[in-house]
C-alpha positions in Angstrom: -5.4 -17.5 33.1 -3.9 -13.9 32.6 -0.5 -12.9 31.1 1.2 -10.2 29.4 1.2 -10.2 25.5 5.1 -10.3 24.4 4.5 -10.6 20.6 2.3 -10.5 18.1 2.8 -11.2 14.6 -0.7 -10.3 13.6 -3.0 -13.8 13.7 -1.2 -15.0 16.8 0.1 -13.5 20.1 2.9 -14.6 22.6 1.6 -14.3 26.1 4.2 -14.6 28.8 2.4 -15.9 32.3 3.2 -14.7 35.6 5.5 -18.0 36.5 7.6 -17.4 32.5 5.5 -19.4 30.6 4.6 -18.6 26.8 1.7 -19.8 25.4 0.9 -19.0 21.5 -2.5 -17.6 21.6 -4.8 -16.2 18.2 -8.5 -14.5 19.0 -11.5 -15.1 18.0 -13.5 -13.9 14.7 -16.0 -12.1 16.6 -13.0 -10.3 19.4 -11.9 -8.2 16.0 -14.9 -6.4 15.7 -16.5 -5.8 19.4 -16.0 -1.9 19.1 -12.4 -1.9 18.5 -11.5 -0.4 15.3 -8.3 -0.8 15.5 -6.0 -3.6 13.0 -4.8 -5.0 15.9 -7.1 -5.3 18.8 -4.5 -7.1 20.7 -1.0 -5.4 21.1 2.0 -6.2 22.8 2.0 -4.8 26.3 -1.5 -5.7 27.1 -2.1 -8.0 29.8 -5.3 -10.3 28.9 -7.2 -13.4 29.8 -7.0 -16.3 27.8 -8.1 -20.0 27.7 -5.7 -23.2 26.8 -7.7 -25.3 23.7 -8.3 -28.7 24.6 -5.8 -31.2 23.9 -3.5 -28.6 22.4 -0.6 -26.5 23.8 -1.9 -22.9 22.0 -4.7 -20.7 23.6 -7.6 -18.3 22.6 -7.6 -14.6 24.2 -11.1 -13.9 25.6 -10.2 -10.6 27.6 -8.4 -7.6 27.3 -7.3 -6.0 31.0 -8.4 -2.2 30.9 -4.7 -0.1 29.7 -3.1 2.2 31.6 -2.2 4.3 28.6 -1.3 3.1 24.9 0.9 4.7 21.7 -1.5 5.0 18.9 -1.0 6.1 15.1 -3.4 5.9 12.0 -2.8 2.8 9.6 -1.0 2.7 6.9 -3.1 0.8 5.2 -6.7 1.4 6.4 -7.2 5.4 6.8 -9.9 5.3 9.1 -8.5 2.4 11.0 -5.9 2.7 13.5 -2.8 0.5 14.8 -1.7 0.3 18.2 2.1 0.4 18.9 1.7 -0.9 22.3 0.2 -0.4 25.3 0.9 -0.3 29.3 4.3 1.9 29.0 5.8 3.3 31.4 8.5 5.7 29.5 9.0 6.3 25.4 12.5 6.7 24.2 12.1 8.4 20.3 15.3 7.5 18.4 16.0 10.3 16.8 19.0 10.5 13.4 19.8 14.3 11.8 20.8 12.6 9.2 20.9 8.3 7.6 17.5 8.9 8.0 16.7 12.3 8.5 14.0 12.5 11.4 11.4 15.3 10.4 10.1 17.4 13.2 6.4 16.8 11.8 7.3 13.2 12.7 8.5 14.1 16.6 5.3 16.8 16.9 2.8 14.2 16.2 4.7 11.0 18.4 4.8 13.2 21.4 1.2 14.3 20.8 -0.1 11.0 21.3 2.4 10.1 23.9 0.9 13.5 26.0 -2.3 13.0 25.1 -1.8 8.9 27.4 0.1 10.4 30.0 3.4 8.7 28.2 6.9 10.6 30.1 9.2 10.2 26.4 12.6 10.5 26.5 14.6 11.8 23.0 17.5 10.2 22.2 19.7 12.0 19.3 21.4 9.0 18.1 24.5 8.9 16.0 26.4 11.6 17.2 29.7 10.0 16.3 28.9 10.6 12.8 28.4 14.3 12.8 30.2 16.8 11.3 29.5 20.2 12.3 26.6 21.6 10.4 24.7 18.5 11.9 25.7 18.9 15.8 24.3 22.9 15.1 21.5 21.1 13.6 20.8 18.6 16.6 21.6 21.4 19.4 18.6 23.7 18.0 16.3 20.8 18.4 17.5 19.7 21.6 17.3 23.8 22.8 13.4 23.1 21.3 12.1 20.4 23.1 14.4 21.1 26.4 12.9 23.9 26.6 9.1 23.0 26.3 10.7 20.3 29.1 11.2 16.7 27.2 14.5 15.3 28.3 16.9 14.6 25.4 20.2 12.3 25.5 22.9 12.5 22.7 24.0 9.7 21.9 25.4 6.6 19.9 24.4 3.3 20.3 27.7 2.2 17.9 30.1 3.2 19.9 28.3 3.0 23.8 28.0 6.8 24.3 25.8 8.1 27.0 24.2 4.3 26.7 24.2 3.9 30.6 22.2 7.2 31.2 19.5 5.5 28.8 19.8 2.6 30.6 19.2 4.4 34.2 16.1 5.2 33.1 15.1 1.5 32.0 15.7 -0.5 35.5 12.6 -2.1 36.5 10.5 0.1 34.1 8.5 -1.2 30.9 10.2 1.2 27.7 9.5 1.5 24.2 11.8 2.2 22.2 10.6 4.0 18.2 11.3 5.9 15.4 12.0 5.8 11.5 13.8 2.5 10.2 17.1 3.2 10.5 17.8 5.3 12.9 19.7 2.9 15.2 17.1 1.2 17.6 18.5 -2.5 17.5 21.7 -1.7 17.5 20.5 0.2 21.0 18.9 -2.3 22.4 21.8 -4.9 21.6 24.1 -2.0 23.2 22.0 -2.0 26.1 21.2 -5.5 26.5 23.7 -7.6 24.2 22.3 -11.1 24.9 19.1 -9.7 22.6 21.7 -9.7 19.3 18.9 -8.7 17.4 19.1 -8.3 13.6 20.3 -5.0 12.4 20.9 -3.4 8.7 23.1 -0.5 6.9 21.5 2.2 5.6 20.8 3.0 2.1 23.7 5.1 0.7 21.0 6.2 -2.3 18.0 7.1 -0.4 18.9 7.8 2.8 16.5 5.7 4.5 16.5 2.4 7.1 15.4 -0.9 6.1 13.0 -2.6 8.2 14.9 -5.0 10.4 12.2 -5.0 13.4 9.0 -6.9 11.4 6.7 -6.9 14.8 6.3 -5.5 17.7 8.1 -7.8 20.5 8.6 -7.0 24.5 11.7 -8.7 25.9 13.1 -9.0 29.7 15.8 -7.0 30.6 18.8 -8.7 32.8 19.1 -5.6 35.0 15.0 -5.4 35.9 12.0 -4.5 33.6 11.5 -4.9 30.1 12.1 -3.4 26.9 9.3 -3.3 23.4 11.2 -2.7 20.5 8.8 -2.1 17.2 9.3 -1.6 13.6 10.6 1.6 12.3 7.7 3.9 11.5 7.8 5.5 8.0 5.1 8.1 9.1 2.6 8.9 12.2 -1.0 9.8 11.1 -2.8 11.2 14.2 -5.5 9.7 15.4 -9.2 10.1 17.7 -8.6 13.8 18.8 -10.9 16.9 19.0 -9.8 20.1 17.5 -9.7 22.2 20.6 -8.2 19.0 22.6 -4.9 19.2 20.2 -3.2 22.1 21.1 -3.3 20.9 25.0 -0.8 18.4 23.8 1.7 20.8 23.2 2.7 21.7 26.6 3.8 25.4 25.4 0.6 26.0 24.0 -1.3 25.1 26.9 0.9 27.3 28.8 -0.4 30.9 26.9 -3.8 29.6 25.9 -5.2 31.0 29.1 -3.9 34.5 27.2 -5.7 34.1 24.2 -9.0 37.0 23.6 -11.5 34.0 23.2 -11.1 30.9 25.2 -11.9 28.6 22.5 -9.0 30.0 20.4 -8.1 27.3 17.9 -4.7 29.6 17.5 -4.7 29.9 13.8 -7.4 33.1 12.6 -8.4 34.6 16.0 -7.5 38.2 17.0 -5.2 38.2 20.0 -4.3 35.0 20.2 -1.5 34.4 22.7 0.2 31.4 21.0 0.6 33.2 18.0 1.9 36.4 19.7 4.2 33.8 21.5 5.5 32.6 17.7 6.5 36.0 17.0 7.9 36.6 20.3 10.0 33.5 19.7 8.9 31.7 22.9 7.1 29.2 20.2 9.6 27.2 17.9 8.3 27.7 14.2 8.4 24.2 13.4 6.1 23.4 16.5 3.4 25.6 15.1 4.0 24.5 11.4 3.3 20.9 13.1 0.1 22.1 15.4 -1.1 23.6 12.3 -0.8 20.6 9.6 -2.5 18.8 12.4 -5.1 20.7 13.0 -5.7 21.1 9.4 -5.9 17.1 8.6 -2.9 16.9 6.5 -0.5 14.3 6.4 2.7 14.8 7.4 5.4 16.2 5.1 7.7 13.2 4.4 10.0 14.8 2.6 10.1 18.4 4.5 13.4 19.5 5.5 13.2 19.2 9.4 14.7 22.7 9.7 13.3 24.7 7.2 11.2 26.4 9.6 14.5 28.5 10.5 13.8 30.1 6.9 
């Protein structure tokens, strides 16, 4: 019997069959460590195989269909482990805050790196915007200039109050989304805008630290009234890069790959060679600073700058 995982709470999964059905299904012992390295071998998105037990009502996953393309970070927990957000997407949204939480561009460098790197279209959505006093729309119109201009569509919006909501929702009909970003930044309150019936739980901010509080605990996929289906996931404090090659990295930043062709050696890594074009494109200012700041702590292993100022590149 096949179905698409809805849920998963860690030890057991919700499947949904092809007739509606759910069925509350775990994996075997031996499933967790068949070359997958990953803390969750099964994610939500993935259509598998499973088996009913006997004289029960739950089931045990035996197969895992191959993916058509996956969101991927580096655990928390387990450095050299990673955790898959979900899998078998067919667009991104990144909820994106200037401010009550601040959303660092290190953050939105390394989520659309892994998105390019599975073939994931990601839309941005600036959310908010009915909270922002002047400094901050200056603030959200130089990122949106950025990433329109590598060629990411971006949406201002605010779920609150139902702005721009139905252009988000255009790009949902019939379509399997996933919606991420930072706790806080608005994503069930999105969803709820977009798809009411949902009411899912949502929280205030913290006044003192600026930061959301998880209200999402696991990763769960529900149908959409209008056609297709929505994932909504926890908020995501950081995004630790995972499974790439050095000179694979900087063909995930579509600008880069556009003047690498230019560069004196063509294995430039864009960082100490003569002549390199992506650098002569930085000074040219064809290459946003904070897009190489984030190519660079990538390439270099570091973790990303929690705490960086998101536009202290401009400096």
């Amino acid at each position: 019997m096949n179905g698409v995982v809805v849920k998963s709470t860690g030890s057991w999964y919700s499947v949904r069959t092809e007739n509606g059905e759910i069925h509350k299904c775990r994996i075997r012992g031996k499933f967790r460590i068949d070359g997958i390295k990953s803390t969750n071998p099964v994610s939500v998105g993935d259509i598998v195989g499973f088996e009913l037990e006997p004289q029960k009502e739950t089931g045990v996953i035996k197969h895992i269909h191959e993916r058509t393309n996956y969101i991927v970070r580096k655990s928390v927990n387990l450095s050299k482990r990673t955790h898959i957000i979900a899998s078998n997407i067919d667009r991104a949204f990144l909820v994106i805050t200037i401010d009550n939480p601040p959303t660092t561009t290190s953050f939105i460098d390394r989520f659309l790196v892994s998105a390019e790197a599975y073939h994931i279209p990601v839309t941005l959505l600036f959310n908010k915007i009915d909270t922002y006093d002047e400094e901050a729309h200056d603030l959200k119109d130089e990122l949106i200039d950025i990433y329109e201009n590598i060629g990411y569509e971006c949406i201002e919006i605010s779920a609150k109050e139902g702005i721009h909501v139905d252009d988000v929702k255009e790009l949902m009909i019939d379509k399997v989304t996933l919606f991420s970003g930072h706790s806080g930044v608005g994503k069930s309150t999105l969803v709820n805008t977009i798809e009411p019936a949902l009411n899912l739980k949502t929280l205030e901010i913290s006044e003192q630290h600026k930061q959301g509080q998880h209200t999402t605990t696991f990763a769960e996929m529900h149908p959409l009234s209008f056609g297709g289906y929505i994932i909504d996931t926890p908020g995501i404090k950081g995004f630790g890069i995972v499974d790439f090659e050095e000179d694979e990295i900087s063909g995930y930043f579509p600008e880069f790959f556009e003047l690498k062709q230019e560069c004196k050696f063509h294995n430039c890594k864009h960082i100490d060679e003569p002549k390199c074009a992506v650098k002569m494109g930085l000074e040219k200012d064809r290459i946003a600073p904070s897009r190489y700041f984030s190519y660079v702590q990538i390439m270099r292993g570091e973790e990303e700058h929690f705490r960086q100022d998101i536009y202290s590149q401009k400096k």
